[in-house]
C-alpha positions, 0 to 999 in steps of 0.5 A: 381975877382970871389968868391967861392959860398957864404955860407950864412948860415942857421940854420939847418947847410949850406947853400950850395946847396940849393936856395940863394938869394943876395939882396945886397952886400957892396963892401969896396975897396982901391984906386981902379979905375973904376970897373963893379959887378954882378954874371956872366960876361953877367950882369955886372953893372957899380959901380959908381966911376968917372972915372979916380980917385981912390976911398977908401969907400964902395959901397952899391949896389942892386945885380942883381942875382936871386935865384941860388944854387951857388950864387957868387960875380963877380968884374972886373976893367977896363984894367990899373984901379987898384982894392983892395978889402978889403971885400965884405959883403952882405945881402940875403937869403936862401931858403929849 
């Protein structure tokens, strides 16, 4: 699962195209298996859900991405694992 570029707002209008930074994202899954997060393929961390269970909650993480324009949320489970994302809500912020 990939997002669009994340749009957090600003008060002049949008925030597209200009400097966002994410601090930290809340991922609420539904029975969902292990799976990995971050903002290219290359810096996937490893969510902390035991492997082999299924988990239903929120994970509050530290988003490992530095200032970019096209600020998006990456989330991969494991082959076989499922993955329900209810929602992603995050906290950052934008920059002129």
């Amino acid at each position: 699962l990939v997002t669009l570029p994340i749009d957090q707002g600003n008060p002049y209008g949008s925030s597209h195209g200009i400097i966002n930074r994410l601090h930290s994202i809340i991922i609420k899954l539904y029975k969902s298996g292990h799976c990995m997060f971050g903002s290219t393929e290359a810096d996937l961390e490893v969510a902390q859900i035991e492997a082999g269970t299924e988990f239903t909650g929120q994970l509050k993480v530290n988003f490992p991405a530095s200032p970019d324009t096209q600020a998006v949320v990456q989330i991969e489970s494991e082959e076989n694992a499922p993955l329900t994302v209810l929602g992603i809500v995050y906290q950052g912020e934008g920059y002129e």
